[in-house]
N, C-alpha and C positions, 0 to 999 in steps of 0.2 A: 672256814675250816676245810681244810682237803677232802675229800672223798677217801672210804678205806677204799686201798686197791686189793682184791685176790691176786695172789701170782702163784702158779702152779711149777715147783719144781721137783727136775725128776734126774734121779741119778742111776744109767745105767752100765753095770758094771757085776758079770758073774759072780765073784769075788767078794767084792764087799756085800752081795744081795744072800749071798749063802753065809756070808759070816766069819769066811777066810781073814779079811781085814777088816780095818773100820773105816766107813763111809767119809768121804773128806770134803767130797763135791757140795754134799747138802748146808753142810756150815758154812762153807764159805761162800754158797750163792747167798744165803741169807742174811751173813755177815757186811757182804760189799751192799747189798739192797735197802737195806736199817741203815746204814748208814747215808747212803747217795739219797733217797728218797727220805719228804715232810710228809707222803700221806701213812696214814696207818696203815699198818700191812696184815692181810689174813694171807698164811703161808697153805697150800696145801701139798705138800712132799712126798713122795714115793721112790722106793728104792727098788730096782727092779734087773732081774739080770737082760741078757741081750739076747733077746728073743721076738722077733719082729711082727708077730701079731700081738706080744704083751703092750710091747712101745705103741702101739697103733691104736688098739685098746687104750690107755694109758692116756696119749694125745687125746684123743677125742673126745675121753671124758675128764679133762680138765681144761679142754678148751671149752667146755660151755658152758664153764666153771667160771673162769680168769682172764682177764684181760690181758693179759702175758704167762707164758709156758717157760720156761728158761733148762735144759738139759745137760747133761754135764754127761759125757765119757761114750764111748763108741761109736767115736767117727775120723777112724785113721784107716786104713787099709786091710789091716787084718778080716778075715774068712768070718769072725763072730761081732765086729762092728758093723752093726745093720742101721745103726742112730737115724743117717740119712735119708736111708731109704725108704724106713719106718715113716718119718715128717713130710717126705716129698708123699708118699701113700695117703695120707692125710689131709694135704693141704689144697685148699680151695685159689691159691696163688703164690708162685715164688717169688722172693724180693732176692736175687740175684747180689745185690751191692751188699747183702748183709754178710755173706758166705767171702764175698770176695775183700771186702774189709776186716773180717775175723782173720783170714789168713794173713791180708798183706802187716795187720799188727803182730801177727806171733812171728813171723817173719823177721820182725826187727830184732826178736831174742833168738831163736831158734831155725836153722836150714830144716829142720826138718817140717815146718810149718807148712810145707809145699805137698806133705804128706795128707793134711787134713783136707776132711769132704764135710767139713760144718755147712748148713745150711739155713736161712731166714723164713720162715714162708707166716703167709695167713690163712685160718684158718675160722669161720664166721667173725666175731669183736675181737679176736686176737692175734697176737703176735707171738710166733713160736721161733726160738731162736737154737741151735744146737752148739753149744759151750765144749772148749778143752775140759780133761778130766781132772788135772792137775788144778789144785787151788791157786798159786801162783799165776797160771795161765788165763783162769776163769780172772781173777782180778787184771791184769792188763788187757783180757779181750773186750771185757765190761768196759774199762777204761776208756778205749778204741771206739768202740760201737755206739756205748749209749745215750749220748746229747742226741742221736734220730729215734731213739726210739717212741718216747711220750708224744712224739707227732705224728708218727706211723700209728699211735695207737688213737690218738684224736679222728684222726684220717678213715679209721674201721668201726670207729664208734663207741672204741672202749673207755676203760676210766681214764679222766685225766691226774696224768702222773704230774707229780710238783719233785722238781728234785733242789740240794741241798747246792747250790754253785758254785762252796767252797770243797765239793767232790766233783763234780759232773754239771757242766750247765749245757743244759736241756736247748733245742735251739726246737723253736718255733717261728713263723711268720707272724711277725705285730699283730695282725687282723687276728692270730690263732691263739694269741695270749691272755689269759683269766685274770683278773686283776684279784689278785687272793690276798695280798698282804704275806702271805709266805714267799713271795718269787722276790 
């Protein structure tokens, strides 16, 4: 039987944290996640506006929480998108390829994708990745990015993720593969 995985997700965005709108990032990470992954999942969510010691704070203590962090909203260019800079603040190591695969996929919908400063990084057993704000976007960045992740997460020690292969097939090296009856 899988391991329950924690995964810390966090949506930052003024707006919906004050109550202006409603929050759209957090269903929809948890949505594509229930569905792509067999292990049981403990969610731990927060909704926060964009304020770069909250996200930092925020990071930190659900990294020692979760074996993945997954963020949603404030990382375009604008003066109050700090996402990035909050993670890179945080992180015990960048994974470069994760930032630069998130863009080259929104890319393929959007010019503006050249606008994003998403970033990958590690931070002790997890993997913190920073997601478009838009629901839509999080599901084709998800799409894009995560058959590396449950090996990135093998690789730092965290839980091993089992995903569903008729969403997302997970790529691992043979030697790195569990024989669970779920894969």
């Amino acid at each position: 039987m899988a391991q329950t995985a924690r995964i810390g997700l966090i949506s930052i965005s003024d707006r919906a944290s004050s109550g202006v709108y409603e929050d759209r990032g957090l269903p929809a990470l948890k949505a594509w996640l229930q569905e792509a992954l067999h292990n049981p999942l403990d969610f731990v969510e927060r909704l926060i506006p964009d304020e770069q010691p909250l996200i930092e704070q925020t990071l930190i203590e659900l990294a020692t929480r979760c074996c993945l962090v997954l963020t949603t909203g404030g990382t375009g260019p604008a003066p109050r998108d700090v996402t990035p800079e909050a993670t890179l603040a945080v992180a015990d190591r960048v994974l470069p390829g994760f930032g630069e695969q998130m863009r080259a996929v929104s890319l393929k919908y959007v010019p503006t994708a050249l606008l994003s400063r998403q970033v990958g990084v590690v931070r002790g057993q997890c993997l913190i990745l920073n997601l478009p704000g838009q629901p839509k976007a999080i599901k084709e960045t998800l799409d894009g990015v995560f058959a590396a992740v449950p090996y990135g997460i093998d690789l730092i020690g965290g839980t091993y993720l089992e995903t569903r292969e008729e969403v997302i097939k997970a790529f691992r090296p043979k030697s790195a593969t569990k024989a669970t009856g779920a894969e």
